[in-house]
KETINU-660989 format. One line per 3 residues: their letters; for each residue x, y negated, z of C-alpha. Coordinates in Angstrom, 3 decimals. Last residue first. Example, Ala and Ser with C-alpha at 12.3 -4.5 7.8 and 13.67 -1.06 7.14 Angstrom:
KETINU-660989
SA	13.670:1.060:7.140 | 12.300:4.500:7.800
end
This chain:
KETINU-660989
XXX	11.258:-8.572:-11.013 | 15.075:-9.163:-10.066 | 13.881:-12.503:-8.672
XXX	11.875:-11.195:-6.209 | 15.094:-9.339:-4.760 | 16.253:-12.643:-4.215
XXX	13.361:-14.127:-2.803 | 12.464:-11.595:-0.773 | 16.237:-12.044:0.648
XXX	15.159:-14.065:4.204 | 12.774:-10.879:4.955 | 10.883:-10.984:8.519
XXX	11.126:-14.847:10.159 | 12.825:-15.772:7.145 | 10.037:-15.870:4.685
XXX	8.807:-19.194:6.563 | 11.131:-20.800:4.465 | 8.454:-20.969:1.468
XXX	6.324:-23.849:2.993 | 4.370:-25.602:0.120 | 3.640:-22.673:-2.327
XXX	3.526:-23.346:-6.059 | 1.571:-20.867:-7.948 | 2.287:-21.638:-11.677
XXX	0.004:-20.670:-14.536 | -2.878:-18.585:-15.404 | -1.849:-16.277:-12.743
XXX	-1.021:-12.544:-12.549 | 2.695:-12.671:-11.699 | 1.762:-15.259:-9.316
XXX	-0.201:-12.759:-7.035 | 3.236:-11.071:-6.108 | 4.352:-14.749:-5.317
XXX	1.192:-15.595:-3.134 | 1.475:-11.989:-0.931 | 4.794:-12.916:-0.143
XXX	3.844:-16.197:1.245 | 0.614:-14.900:3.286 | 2.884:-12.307:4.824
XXX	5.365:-14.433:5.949 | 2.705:-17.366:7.513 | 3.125:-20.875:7.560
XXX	0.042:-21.349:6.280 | 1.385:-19.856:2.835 | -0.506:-23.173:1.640
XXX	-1.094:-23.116:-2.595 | -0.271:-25.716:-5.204 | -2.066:-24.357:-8.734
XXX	-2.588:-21.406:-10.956 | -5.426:-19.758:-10.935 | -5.995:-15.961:-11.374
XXX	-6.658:-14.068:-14.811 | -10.147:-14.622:-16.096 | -9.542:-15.596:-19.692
XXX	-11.493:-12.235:-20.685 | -9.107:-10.505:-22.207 | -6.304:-10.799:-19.765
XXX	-8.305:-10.381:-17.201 | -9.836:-7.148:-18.398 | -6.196:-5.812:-19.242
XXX	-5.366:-6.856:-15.362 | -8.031:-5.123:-13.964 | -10.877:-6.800:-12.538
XXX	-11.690:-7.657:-8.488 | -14.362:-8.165:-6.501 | -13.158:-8.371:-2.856
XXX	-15.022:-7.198:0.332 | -13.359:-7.654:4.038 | -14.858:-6.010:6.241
XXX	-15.189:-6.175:10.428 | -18.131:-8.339:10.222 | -18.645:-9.382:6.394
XXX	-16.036:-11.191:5.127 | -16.544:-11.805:1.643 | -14.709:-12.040:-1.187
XXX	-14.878:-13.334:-4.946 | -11.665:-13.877:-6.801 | -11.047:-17.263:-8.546
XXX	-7.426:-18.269:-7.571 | -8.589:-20.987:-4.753 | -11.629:-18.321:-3.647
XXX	-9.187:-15.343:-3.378 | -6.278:-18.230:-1.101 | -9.129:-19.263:0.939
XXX	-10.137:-15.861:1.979 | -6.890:-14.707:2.646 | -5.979:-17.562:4.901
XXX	-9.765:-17.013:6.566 | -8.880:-13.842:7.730 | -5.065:-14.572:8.277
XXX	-5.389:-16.767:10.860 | -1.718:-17.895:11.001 | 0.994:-16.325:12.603
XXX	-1.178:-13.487:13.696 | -3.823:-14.205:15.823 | -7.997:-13.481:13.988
XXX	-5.756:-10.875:11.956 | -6.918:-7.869:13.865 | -11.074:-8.523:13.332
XXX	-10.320:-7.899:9.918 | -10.066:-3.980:10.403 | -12.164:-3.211:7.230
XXX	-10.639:-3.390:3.810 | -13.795:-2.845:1.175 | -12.962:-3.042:-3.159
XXX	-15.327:-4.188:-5.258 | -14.633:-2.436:-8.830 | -11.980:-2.594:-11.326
XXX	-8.487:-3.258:-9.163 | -6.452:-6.538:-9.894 | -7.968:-8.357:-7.333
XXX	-7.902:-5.451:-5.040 | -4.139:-5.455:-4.940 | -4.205:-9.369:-4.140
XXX	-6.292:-8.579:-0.983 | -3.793:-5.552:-0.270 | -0.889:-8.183:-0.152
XXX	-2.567:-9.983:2.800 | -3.994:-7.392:4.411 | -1.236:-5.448:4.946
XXX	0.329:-6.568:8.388 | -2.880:-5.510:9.865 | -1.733:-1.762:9.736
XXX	-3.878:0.462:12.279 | -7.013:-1.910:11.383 | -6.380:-1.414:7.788
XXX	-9.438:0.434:7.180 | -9.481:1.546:3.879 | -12.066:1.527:0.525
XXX	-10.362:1.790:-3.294 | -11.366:-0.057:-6.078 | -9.992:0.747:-9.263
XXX	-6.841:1.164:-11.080 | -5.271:2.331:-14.775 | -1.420:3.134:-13.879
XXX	1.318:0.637:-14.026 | 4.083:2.456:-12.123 | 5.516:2.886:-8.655
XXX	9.151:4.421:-8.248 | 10.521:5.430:-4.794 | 14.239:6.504:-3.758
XXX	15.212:7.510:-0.135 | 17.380:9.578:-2.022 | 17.197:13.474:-0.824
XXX	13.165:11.955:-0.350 | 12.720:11.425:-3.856 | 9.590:9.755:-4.177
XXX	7.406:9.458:-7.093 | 4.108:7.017:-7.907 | 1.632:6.383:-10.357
XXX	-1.537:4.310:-9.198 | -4.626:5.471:-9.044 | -6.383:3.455:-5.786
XXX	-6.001:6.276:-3.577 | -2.996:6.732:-5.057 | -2.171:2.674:-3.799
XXX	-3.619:3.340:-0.534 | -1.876:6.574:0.309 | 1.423:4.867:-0.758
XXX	0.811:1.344:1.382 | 0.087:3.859:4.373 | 3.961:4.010:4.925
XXX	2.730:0.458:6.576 | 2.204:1.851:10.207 | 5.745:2.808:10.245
XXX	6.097:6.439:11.573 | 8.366:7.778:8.824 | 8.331:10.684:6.807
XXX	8.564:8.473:3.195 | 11.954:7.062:4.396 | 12.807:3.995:1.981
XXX	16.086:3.129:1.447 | 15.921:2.617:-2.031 | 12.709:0.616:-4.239
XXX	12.028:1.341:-8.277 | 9.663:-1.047:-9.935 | 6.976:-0.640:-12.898
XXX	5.098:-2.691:-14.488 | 2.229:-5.528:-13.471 | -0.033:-3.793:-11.244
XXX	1.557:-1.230:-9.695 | 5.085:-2.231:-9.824 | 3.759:-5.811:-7.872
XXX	1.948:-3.353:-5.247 | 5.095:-1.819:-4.472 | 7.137:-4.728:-4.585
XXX	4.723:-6.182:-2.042 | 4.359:-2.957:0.004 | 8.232:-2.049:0.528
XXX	8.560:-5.378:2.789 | 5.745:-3.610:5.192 | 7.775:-0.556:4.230
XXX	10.856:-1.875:5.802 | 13.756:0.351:5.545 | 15.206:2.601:8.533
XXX	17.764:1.790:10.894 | 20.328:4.649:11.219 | 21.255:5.649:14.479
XXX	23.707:5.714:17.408 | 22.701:6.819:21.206 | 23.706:5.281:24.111
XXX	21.431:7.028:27.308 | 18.773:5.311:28.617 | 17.983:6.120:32.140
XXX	14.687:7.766:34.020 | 13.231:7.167:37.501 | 9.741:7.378:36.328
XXX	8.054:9.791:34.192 | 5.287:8.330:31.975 | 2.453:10.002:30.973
XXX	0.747:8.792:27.916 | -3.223:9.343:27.174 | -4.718:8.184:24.442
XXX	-8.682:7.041:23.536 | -11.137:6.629:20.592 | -9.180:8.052:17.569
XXX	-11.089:7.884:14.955 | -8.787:5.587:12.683 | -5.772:7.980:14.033
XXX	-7.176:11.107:11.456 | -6.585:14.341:13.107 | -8.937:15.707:10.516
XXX	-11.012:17.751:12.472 | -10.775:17.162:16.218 | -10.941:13.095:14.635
XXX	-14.403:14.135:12.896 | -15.531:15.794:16.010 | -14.659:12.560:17.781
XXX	-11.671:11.221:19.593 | -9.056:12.475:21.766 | -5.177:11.512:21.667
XXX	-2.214:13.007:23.857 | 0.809:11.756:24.285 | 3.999:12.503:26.518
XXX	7.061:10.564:26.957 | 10.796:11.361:27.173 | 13.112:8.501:27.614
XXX	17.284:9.401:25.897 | 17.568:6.886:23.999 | 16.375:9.139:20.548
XXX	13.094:9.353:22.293 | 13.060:5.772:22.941 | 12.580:5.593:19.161
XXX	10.267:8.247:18.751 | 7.812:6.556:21.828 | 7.932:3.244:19.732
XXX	7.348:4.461:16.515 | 4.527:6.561:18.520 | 3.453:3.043:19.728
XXX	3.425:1.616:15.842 | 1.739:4.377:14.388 | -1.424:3.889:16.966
XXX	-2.303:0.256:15.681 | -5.159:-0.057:17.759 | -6.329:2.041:20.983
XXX	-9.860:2.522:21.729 | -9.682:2.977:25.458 | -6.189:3.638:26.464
XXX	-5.301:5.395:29.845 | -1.938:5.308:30.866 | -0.761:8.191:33.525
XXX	2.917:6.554:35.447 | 5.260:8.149:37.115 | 7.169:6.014:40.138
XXX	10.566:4.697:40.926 | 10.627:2.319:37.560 | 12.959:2.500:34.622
XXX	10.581:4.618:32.584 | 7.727:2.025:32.709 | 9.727:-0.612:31.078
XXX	9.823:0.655:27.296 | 6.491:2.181:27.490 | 5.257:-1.139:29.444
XXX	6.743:-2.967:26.368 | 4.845:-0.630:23.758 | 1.876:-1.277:25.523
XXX	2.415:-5.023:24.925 | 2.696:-4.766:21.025 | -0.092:-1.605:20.380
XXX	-2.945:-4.344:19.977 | -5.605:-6.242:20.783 | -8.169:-3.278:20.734
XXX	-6.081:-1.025:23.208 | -7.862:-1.449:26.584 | -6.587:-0.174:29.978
XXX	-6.748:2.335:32.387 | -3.871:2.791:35.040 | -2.549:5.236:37.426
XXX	0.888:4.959:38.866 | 3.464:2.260:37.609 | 4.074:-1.351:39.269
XXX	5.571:-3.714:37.401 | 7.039:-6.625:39.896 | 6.472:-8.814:38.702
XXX	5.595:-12.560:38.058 | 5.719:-13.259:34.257 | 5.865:-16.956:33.226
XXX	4.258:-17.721:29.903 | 5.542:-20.339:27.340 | 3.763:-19.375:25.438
XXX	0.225:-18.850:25.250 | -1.818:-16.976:28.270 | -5.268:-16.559:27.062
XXX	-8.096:-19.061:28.626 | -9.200:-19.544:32.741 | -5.868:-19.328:33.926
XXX	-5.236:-22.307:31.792 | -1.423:-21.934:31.347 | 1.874:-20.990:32.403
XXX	0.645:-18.107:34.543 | 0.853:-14.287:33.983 | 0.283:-11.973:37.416
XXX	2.282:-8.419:37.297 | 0.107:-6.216:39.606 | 0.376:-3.268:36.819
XXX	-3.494:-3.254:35.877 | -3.185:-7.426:36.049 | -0.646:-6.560:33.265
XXX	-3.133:-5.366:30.627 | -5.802:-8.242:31.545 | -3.188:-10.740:31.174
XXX	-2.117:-9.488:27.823 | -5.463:-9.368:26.562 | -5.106:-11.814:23.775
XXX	-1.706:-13.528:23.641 | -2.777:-17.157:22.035 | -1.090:-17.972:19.211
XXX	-0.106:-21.642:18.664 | 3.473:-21.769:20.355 | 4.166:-18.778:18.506
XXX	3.715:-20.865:15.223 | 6.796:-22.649:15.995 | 8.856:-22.231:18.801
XXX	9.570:-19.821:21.887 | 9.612:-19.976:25.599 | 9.550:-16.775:27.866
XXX	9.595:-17.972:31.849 | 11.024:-15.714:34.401 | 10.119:-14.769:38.177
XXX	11.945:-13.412:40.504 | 13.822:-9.933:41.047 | 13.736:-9.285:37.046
XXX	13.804:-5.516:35.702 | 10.286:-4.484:36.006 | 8.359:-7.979:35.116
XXX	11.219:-8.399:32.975 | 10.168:-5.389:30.964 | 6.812:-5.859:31.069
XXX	7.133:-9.394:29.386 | 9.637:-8.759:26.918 | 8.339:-6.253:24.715
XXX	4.946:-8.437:24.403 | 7.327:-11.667:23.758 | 9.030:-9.678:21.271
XXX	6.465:-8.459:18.978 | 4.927:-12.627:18.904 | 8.367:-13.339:17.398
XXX	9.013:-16.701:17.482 | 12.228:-17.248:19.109 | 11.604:-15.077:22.204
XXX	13.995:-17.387:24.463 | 14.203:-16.352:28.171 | 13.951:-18.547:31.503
XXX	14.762:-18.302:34.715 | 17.470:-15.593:34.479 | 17.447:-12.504:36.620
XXX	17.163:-9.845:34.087 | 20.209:-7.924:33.874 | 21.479:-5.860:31.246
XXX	24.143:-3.417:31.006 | 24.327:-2.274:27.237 | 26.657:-2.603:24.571
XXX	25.329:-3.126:21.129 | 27.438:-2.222:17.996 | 25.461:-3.384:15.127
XXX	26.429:-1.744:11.381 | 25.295:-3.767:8.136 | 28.875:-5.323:8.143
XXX	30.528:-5.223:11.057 | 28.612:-7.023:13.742 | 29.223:-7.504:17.658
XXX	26.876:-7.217:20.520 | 27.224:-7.605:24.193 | 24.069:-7.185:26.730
XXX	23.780:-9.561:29.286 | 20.295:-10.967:29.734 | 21.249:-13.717:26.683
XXX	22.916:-11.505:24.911 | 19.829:-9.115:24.920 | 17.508:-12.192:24.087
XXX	19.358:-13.378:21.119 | 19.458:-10.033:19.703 | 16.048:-9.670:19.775
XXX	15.349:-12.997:18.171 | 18.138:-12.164:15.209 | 15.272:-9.280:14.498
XXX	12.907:-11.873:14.457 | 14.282:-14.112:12.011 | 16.126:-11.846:9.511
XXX	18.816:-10.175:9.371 | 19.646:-6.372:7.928 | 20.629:-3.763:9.949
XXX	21.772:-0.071:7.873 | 23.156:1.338:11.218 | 22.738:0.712:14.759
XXX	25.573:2.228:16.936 | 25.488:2.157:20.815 | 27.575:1.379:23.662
XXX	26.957:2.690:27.135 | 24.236:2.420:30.554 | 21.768:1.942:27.606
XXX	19.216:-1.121:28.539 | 20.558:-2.822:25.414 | 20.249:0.139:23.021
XXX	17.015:-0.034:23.561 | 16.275:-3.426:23.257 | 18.118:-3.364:19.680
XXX	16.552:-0.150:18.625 | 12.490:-1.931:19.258 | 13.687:-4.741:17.367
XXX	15.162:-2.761:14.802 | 11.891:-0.625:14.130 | 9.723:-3.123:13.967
XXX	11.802:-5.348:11.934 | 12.390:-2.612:9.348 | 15.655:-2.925:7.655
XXX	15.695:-4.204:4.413 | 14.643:-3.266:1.013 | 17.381:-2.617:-1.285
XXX	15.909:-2.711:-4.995 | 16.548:-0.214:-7.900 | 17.859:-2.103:-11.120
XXX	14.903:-3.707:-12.795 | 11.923:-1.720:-14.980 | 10.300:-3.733:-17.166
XXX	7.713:-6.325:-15.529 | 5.003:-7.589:-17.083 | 4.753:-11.506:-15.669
XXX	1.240:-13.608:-16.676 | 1.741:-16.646:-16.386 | 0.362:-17.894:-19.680
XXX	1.569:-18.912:-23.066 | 4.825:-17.146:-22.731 | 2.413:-13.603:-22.808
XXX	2.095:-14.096:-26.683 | -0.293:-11.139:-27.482 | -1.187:-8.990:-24.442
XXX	-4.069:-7.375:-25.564 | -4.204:-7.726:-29.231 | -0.383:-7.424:-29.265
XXX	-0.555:-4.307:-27.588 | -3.395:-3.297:-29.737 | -1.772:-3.286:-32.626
XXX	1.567:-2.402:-32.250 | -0.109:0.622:-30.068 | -1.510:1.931:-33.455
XXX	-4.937:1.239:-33.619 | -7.849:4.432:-34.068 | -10.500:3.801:-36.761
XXX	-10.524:7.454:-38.298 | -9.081:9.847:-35.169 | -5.847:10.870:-34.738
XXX	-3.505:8.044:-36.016 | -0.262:9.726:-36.015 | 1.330:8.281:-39.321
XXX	0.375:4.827:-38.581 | 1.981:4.405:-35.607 | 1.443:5.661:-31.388
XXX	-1.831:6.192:-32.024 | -4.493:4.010:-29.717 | -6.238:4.971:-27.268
XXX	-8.749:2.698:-24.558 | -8.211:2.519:-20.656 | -10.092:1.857:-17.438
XXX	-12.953:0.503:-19.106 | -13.405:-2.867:-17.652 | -15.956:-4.680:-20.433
XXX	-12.802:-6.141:-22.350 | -11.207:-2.876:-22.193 | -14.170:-1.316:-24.247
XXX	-14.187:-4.363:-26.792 | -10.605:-3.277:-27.840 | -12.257:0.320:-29.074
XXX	-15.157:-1.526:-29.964 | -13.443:-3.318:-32.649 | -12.799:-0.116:-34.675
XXX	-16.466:0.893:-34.837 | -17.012:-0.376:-38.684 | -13.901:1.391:-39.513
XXX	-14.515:4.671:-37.939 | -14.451:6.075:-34.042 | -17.031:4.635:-31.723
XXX	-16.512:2.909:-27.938 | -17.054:4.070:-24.812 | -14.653:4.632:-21.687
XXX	-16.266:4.462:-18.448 | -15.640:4.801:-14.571 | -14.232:1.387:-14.362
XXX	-17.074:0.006:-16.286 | -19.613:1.383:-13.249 | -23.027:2.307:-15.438
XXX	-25.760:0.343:-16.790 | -24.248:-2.617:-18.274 | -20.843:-0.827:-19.333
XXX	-23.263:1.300:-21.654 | -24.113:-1.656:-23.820 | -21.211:-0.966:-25.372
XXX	-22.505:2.256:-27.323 | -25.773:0.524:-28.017 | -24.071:-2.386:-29.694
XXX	-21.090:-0.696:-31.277 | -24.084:1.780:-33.220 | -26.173:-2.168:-34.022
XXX	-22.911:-3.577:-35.640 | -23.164:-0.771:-38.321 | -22.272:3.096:-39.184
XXX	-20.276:3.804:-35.844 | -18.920:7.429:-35.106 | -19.395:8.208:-31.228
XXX	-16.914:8.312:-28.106 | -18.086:8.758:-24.740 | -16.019:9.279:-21.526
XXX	-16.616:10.153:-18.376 | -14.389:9.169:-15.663 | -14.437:10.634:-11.834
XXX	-16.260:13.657:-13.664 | -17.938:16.004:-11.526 | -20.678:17.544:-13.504
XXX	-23.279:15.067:-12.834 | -21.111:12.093:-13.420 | -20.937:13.888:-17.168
XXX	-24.300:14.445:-17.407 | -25.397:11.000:-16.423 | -23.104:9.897:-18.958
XXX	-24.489:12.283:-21.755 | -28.458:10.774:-20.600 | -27.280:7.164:-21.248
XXX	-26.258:7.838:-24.293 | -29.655:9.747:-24.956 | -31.654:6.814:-23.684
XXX	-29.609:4.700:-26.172 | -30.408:6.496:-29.134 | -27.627:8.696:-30.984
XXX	-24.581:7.466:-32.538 | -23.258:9.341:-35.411 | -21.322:11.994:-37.531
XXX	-18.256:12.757:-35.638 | -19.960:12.703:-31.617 | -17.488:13.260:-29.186
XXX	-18.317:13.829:-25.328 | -15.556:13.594:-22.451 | -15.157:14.778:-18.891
XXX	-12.465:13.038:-17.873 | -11.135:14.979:-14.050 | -8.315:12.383:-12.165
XXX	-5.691:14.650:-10.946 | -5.436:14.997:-7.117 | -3.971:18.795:-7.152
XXX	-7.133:20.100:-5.026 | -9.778:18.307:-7.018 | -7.808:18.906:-9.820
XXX	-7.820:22.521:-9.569 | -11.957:22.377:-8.845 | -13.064:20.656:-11.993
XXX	-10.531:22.909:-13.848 | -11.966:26.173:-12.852 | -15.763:24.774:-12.902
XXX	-14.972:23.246:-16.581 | -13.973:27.421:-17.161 | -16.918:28.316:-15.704
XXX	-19.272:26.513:-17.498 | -17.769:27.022:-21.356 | -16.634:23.594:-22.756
XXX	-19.143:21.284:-24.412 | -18.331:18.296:-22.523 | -14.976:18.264:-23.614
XXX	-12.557:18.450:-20.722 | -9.457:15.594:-19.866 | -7.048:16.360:-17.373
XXX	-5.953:13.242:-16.060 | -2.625:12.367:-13.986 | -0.986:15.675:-14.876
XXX	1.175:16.789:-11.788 | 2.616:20.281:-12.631 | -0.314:22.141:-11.128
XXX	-3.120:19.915:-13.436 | -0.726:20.729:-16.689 | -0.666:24.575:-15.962
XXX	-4.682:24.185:-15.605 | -4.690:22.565:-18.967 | -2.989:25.452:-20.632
XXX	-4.736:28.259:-18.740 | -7.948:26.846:-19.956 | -7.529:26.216:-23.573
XXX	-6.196:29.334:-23.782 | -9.150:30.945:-22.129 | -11.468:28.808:-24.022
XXX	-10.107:29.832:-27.262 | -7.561:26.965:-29.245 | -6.894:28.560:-33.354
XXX	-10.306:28.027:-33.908 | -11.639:25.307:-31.686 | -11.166:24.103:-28.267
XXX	-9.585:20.442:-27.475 | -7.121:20.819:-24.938 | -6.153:17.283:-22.744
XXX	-3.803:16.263:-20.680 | -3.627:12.850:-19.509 | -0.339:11.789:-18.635
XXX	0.825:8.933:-16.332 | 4.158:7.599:-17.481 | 6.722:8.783:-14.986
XXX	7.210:11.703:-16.448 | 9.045:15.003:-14.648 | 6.032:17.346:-13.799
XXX	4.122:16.878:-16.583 | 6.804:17.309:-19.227 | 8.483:20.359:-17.299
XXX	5.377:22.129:-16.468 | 4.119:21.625:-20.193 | 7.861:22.913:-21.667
XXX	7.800:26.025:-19.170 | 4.283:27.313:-20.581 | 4.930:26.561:-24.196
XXX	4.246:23.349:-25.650 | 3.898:23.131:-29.834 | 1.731:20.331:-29.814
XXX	-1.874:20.565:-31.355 | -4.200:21.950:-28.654 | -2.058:20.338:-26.040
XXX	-2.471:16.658:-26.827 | -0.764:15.049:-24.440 | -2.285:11.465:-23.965
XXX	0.160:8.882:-23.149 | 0.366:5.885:-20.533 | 2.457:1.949:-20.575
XXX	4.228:2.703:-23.605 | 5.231:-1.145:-24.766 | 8.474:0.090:-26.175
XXX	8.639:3.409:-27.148 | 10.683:5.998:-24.680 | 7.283:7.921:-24.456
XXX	7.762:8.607:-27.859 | 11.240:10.606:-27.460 | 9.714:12.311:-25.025
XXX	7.306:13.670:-26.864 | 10.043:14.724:-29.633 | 11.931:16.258:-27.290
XXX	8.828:18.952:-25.962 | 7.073:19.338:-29.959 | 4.868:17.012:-31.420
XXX	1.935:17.649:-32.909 | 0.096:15.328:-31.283 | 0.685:12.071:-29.020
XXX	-2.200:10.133:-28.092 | -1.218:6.332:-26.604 | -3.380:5.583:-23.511
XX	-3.592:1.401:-23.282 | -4.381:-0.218:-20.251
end
């Protein structure tokens, strides 16, 4: 990316810069602008271009000043601070620690105005740096000849690129500071014209822009500008889960904010057809409930989510036995440990090879029978968040047991939304010393969930909430390629896939929320590798593998063992799909491993991904990911089956569009 410097410039007239065209980050120079206290808060707390604030010391900038300047920036949301190598020991200690606990990115930074020293000592200042703290060190030296560019780029060799910015200052160093981004430097500076060049050598942004990016029509490369906010849908997860409740309510209930789409039309298939009655103004459901389950057969569409919610259910609610049919890729997926889960509740699953997985179609033989139970959660939170929704309705409480549960924000979505029905549930998790700690779900190694018995859903009327597994394409498209504003969004919620925003900072991306709004904007910020385990939101993988394509570094998602049965096998999808565009990845056990480069580096380097026909096996997530990867390619992605989109967002294309 490219970091425009902006000095001597007062509070109106920054911002009047970092409305420039092409402005994709800015460097605050605080030694030379005219900020006060209240102007840097303001500035740093209310751009959306990432900042980097940095306070050169010298005769009319002490230490202290220097200091108290930078630290305001850090508070206010600075996404750099930037401190000379040579600054006083406790102050760097100050500031090291402040953005540790603010999450701004710490430069430590060495300048050198007369020359380039020997290569051991280059070496020796970066070593320093990393030493010190510094998540990016960088080293900037005056050139003489060809051999001072040499030894200064010869850095990238021995250290992380995405951790370093080198390159020398005067006219015979000037094409190192564009060589820099070529070997993965997170960002190089240019002046925003002529008149504000700081430094001898330094490009305008003109210049470099069209150095980097040059005539974009002659590849497929997409920057996008800023559109109109986008709509994302209602969650599928969460209006599934609404719709069934609402249809065992003894009463008629209100779902706001719905939006259609294949499996959420599934639900409501399946309540009509055991009874329920449901009309449509608008984005507004009104379900009646009343249903009864003694039909021989039931239609889950092909909704995998549905067919778990279903089974327990009509095992509870059904006096004989029923049969769930459904179509298409759900005919093909195998329901791991479902008959193992039910066997614990004396509901028997035949249909097929009693020997092998139940598949659909699957006849459930009930009745459900609560009490005490242990189970295991590694396939999955889908069918326990059926026997959460059936449990309640039988004679008898029920303690469940789950060893090693999977996908934990997805049963407390479902416990919060049966809350709001009227069904009260209790949970407690346990886990390691490390889980007592942090209370992270990843180390949670068992829950516990009583269940009172004899309980009724009551009506109740509420608003749906977005999608954010919809969210996390756009999301990761603004990050890479622009900038994109998304509404609807509720940053407290218990999706699985709110985690798209953790991963994304983690990976240095610029992002704000207003929560008064439901509004969220993601920027083009520099980015590098980041590690997760995604075993708590499989639905991710696919648009997280293009993510780490465009991120500096090799990049680890565990949790692969989850995508072995979605609607295709996503595992090897993704892995076909990196090795068709050009990105190396593994799968290693459990972890995925991708090598990726940032866009600028691609760009430079020829290396951006390949064009070409492409399978979305079928597969919603796979498709989505393949269009946000297209902004990146070399040339067309065609995809051969693009109506699979329906089954969770039949307007991606649409909104796509706007991008």
């Amino acid at each position: 990316m490219i970091c425009t410097t902006l000095t001597g410039r007062d509070l109106d007239g920054i911002y009047d810069a970092l409305e420039t065209p092409g402005m994709e980050m800015a460097e605050i120079r605080l030694d030379t602008c005219p900020l006060d206290a209240e102007d840097i808060e303001e500035l740093f707390s209310d751009s959306d271009v990432p900042l980097v604030a940095t306070c050169r010391i010298g005769e009319n900038m002490p230490a202290k000043e220097a200091e108290a300047r930078l630290i305001r920036a850090i508070q206010a949301g600075a996404a750099y601070v930037d401190v000379e190598l040579e600054a006083p020991a406790m102050m760097s200690k100050r500031i090291r620690r402040e953005a540790r606990e603010c999450g701004t990115i710490l430069i430590r930074s060495y300048h050198d105005f007369t020359g380039t020293d020997s290569q051991e000592a280059l070496k020796a200042l970066v070593e320093k740096c990393l030493h010190l703290g510094a998540e990016v060190v960088k080293i900037v030296t005056t050139a003489h000849g060809p051999a001072d560019t040499d030894r200064i780029l010869s850095l990238y060799k021995d250290f992380e690129p995405g951790q370093l910015i080198a390159f020398c200052m005067g006219e015979e160093g000037k094409g190192s500071r564009l060589e820099c981004l070529r070997c993965g430097a997170p960002f190089s500076y240019a002046a925003l014209n002529a008149h504000e060049v700081a430094a001898p050598g330094q490009w305008t942004l003109p210049q470099m822009s069209e150095a980097v990016y040059g005539d974009l029509r002659m590849v497929g490369y997409s920057s996008m500008e800023g559109p109109k906010p986008l709509r994302m849908p209602a969650s599928k997860s969460f209006a599934q889960r609404a719709i069934i409740a609402a249809a065992l309510a003894d009463g008629t209930s209100r779902l706001t904010g719905y939006s259609p789409c294949g499996d959420s039309e599934s639900a409501i298939a399946a309540i009509q057809a055991l009874g329920a009655k449901v009309t449509r103004r608008g984005r507004t459901l009104t379900i009646t409930g009343g249903i009864h389950a003694d039909v021989p057969s039931l239609h889950v569409g092909e909704s995998g989510f549905l067919t778990r919610m279903m089974i327990p259910l009509l095992a509870q609610l059904s006096r004989g036995e029923v049969t769930l049919t459904g179509e298409k890729t759900l005919l093909t997926r195998p329901l791991m440990g479902a008959r193992e889960i039910m066997d614990a509740f004396g509901v028997t699953l035949s249909g097929s090879d009693p020997d092998s997985q139940p598949q659909v179609p699957v006849t459930v033989h009930g009745p459900l029978r609560g009490g005490q139970a242990r189970i295991g959660g590694r396939h999955g939170s889908q069918l326990i968040s059926g026997l959460l929704a059936a449990l309640p309705l039988g004679e008898t409480d029920t303690t469940l047991f789950i060893e090693e549960p999977k996908s934990i924000p997805y049963i407390f979505m479902t416990i919060d939304v049966l809350k709001q029905f009227g069904i009260r549930i209790e949970s407690e998790m346990e886990g390691d010393e490390e889980f007592l700690q942090t209370q992270d779900w990843d180390h949670c190694s068992g829950m516990t969930l009583r269940i009172p018995g004899r309980q009724h859903y009551h009506p109740a009327e509420i608003a749906l909430e977005g999608d954010w597994s919809s969210a996390a394409n756009f999301m990761v498209a603004g990050a890479v390629f622009g900038r994109v504003d998304l509404v609807g969004l509720d940053t407290s919620s218990l999706q699985a896939d709110l985690c798209i925003m953790d991963i994304l900072m983690d990976a240095g991306a610029s992002m704000s929320a207003l929560e008064d709004e439901n509004s969220l904007h993601v920027q083009r910020a520099p980015l590098n590798a980041f590690e997760v385990d995604a075993g708590n939101c499989p639905d991710l993988f696919p648009i997280l593998s293009v993510l780490a394509a465009f991120c500096q570094g090799t990049s680890r998602i565990s949790g692969a063992g989850r995508l072995l049965h979605k609607e295709s096998n996503r595992a090897q999808a993704i892995l076909d799909m990196l090795a068709q565009m050009g990105v190396r990845a593994t799968l290693k056990g459990d972890t995925l491993s991708i090598e990726g480069r940032s866009l600028v580096r691609r760009l430079l380097t020829g290396t951006l991904l390949k064009g070409g026909k492409y399978t979305s096996y079928h597969d919603h997530r796979m498709l989505m990911a393949l269009k946000v990867a297209s902004l990146g390619a070399d040339g067309p992605i065609e995809i051969d089956d693009t109506e699979c989109v329906a089954k969770s967002f039949p307007s991606f294309f649409d909104l796509f569009a706007a991008l």
